[in-house]
N, C-alpha and C positions, 0 to 999 in steps of 0.2 A: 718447061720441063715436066712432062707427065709423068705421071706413077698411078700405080695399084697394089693394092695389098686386100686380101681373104684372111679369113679364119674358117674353119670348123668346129667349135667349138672347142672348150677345157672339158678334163674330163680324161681315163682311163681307154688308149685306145688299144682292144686286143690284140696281142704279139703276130697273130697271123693276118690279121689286118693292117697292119702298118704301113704295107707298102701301097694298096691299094688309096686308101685315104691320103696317103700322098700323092699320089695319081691323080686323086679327085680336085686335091685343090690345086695342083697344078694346072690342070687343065682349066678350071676357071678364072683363074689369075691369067693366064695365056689369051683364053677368047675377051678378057676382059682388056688384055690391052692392045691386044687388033683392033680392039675399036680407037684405042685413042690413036693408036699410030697412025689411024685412016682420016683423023683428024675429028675424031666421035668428040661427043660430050662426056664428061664423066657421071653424069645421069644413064647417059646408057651403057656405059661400061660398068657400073657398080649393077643395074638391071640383068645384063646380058652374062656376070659373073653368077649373079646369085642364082639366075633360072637356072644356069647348069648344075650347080647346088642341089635346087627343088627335084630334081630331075634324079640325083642320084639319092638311091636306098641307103646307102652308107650311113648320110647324114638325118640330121633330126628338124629336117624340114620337109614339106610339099609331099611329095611319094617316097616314102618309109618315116613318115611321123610319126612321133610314139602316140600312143593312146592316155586315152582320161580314165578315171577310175569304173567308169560306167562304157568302155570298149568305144570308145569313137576319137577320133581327130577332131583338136579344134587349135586350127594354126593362129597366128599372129605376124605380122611385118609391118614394115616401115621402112620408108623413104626420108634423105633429109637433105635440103640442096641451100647448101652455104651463103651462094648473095644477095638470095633474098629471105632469108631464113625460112624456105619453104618445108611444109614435114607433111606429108600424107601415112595414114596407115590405117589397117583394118587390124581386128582382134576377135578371134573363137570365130575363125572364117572354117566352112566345111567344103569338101567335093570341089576343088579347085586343082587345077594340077599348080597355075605358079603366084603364091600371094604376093610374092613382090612388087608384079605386075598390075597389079588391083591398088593396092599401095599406092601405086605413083598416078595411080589414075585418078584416087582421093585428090592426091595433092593437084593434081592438074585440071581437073574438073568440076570441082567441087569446091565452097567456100567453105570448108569445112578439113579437120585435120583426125579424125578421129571415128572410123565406123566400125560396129562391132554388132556380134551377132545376127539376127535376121535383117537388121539393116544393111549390114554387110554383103549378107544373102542376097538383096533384093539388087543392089547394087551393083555385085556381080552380075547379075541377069538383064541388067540394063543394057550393062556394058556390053553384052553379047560372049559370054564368057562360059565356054562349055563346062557341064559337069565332069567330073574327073575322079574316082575313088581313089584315094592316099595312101588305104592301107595296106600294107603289104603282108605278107604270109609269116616271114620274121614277127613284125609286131606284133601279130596276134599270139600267136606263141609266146613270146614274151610275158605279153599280157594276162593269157589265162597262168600260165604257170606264176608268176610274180604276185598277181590280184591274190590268189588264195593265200600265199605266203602269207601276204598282207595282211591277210582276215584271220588267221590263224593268230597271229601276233596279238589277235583281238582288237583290230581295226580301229581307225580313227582319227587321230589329228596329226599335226606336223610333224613333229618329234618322231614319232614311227616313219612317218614316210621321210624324213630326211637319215633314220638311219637307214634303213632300206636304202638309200643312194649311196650313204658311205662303206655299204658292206659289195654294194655293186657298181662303182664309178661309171661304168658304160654307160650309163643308161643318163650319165649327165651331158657325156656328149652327143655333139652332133647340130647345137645352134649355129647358124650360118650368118656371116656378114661379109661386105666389103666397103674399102674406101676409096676412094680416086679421086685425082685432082689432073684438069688436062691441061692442053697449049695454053689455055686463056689461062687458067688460073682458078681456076673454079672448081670448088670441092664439093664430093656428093658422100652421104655416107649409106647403106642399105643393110639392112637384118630381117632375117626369117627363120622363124623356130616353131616346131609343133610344140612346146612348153616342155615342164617336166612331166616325167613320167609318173601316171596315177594321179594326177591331178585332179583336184575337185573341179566336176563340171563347172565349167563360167569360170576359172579362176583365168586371169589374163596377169600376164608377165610383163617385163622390163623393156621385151624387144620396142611395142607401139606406141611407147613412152617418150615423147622428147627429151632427150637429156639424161635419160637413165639409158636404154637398150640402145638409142640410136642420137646422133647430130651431128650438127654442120654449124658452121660456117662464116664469113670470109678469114677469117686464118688459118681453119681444117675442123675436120671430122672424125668421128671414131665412130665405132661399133663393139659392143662389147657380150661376153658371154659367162655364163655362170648362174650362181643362184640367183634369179630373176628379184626376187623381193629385197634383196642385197642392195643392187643395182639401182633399184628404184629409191628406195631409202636414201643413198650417195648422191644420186643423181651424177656416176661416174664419167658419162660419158659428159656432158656440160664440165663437169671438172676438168677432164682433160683440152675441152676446147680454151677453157678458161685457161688454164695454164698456157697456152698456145698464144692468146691474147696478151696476156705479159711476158712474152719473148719467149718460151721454149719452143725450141725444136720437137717435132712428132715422138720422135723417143723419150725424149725428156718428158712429154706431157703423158704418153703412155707408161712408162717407170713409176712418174707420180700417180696417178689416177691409182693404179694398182696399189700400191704404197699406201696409201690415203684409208681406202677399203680394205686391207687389209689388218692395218693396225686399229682400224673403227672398230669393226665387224666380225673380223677374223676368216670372212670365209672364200670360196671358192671364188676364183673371178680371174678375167683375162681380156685383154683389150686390144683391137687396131687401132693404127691412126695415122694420118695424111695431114702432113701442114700445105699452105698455099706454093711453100716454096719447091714441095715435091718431096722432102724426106717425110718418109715413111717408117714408122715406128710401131713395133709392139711389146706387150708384156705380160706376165702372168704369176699366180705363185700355186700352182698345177706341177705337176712333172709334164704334161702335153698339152699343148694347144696347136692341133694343126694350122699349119698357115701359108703363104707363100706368096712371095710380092713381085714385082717389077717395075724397074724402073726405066727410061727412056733413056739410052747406050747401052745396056745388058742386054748382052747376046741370047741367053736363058732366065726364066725364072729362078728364083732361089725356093724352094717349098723343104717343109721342114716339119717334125711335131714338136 
């Protein structure tokens, strides 16, 4: 019994864009599960879900990533493949079109579960991995006009920049994941996010974290979105595999995991997740988290915010 399930991140998404961003995650929940139907892995279905992700400016990955406080892109992903607990990912990866891809290449190449900055870089180049500019015409705009704001405020640390997020929620979404579990049984989880918006250069997020942005497996996997440092703190996504471990169902371990972080912490956060058995579950305490799953007899995806 295969299944799939995407997000687009939590986060406020604009009334005129709505229907679009549902189109987006439709659409990769869709190419995502032609592959299982064709008898794919869920390695390449959660792959071939997310590069359509990277691909689209909507979201807050690959080409339309937001920027760092200093005008550049520095993405972050992650891979996590359940039976053998494998995890690759890269962190503050630049000029790539899809880091996912780079990700799984950590985990499949490499003895090693974690590259970042110009290792990352170099690595790419090994790989044979074209350059690629991310940022799109949007962000920069964004960018210059928000940065000043910023500095006006009389610039500085977290507190400022986390209201700046709550006076503009857009600008929280747009992180990307997916989960998939195929014929065998076998679950993969994947996330890709250009970070938050203004972010101090080098800072790396939840996404390339095991266990907090991303995991797997063999009972299921999640992916999850929100304030990064949250995430990591919880280490929400382990939570909700852990829940899965002592018999919940996908939903039940995404309910909880949310649940959990939210009465901790208080804050933003939302989750996918895929058990072995094929249900797929999410949650959030957002007004939106785009998303959109499929399961193996459904005639359509269901996609939703």
């Amino acid at each position: 019994m295969y299944s799939i399930i995407v997000h687009g991140g939590v986060g406020a998404v604009p009334h005129e864009k709505e229907e679009v961003v549902i189109a987006g995650v439709r659409e990769a929940v869709k190419a995502g599960s032609d592959v299982l139907a064709g008898s794919g892995s869920s390695l390449d279905a959660v792959e071939t879900a997310i590069k359509i992700l990277e691909d689209n400016p909507l979201f807050n990955c690959g080409t339309g990533s937001v920027l760092t406080f200093d005008g550049e892109v520095e993405m972050d992903a992650a891979v996590a493949y359940g039976p053998a607990l494998g995890f690759g990912a890269i962190a503050g990866i630049k000029n790539i079109q899809h880091p996912i891809s780079l990700a799984r290449m950590v985990m499949e190449k490499t003895d090693h579960v974690l590259l970042q900055g110009g290792g990352a870089q170099e690595f790419a180049r090994m790989m044979g991995i074209a350059s690629h500019d991310p940022i799109t015409e949007q962000r920069r705009v964004q960018w210059r006009a928000y940065r000043e704001k910023f500095l006006r405020g009389e610039a500085g640390d977290w507190p400022k920049l986390k209201a700046l997020m709550k006076e503009h929620p857009e600008f929280m979404h747009g992180t990307v994941g997916a989960v998939a579990v195929d014929e065998k049984g076998e679950v993969t989880a994947g996330t890709s996010t250009g970070g938050v918006f203004l972010k101090m250069l080098g800072r790396v997020g939840d996404t390339p974290l095991p266990g907090a942005g991303t995991y797997a497996t063999n009972f299921g996997g999640a992916s999850s979105t929100g304030l990064g440092e949250s995430m990591m703190r919880t280490l929400i996504t382990k939570t909700a595999c852990d829940f899965m471990r002592m018999g919940l169902d996908a939903q039940g371990a995404a309910s909880g995991a949310v649940n959990m972080l939210s009465n901790i912490l208080g804050t933003e956060a939302g989750i996918i997740v895929v058990d072995n058995q094929g249900g797929v579950g999410f949650a959030k305490n957002t007004p939106q988290m785009p998303h959109a799953y499929f399961k193996k007899g459904m005639s359509e995806p269901v996609a939703e915010l």
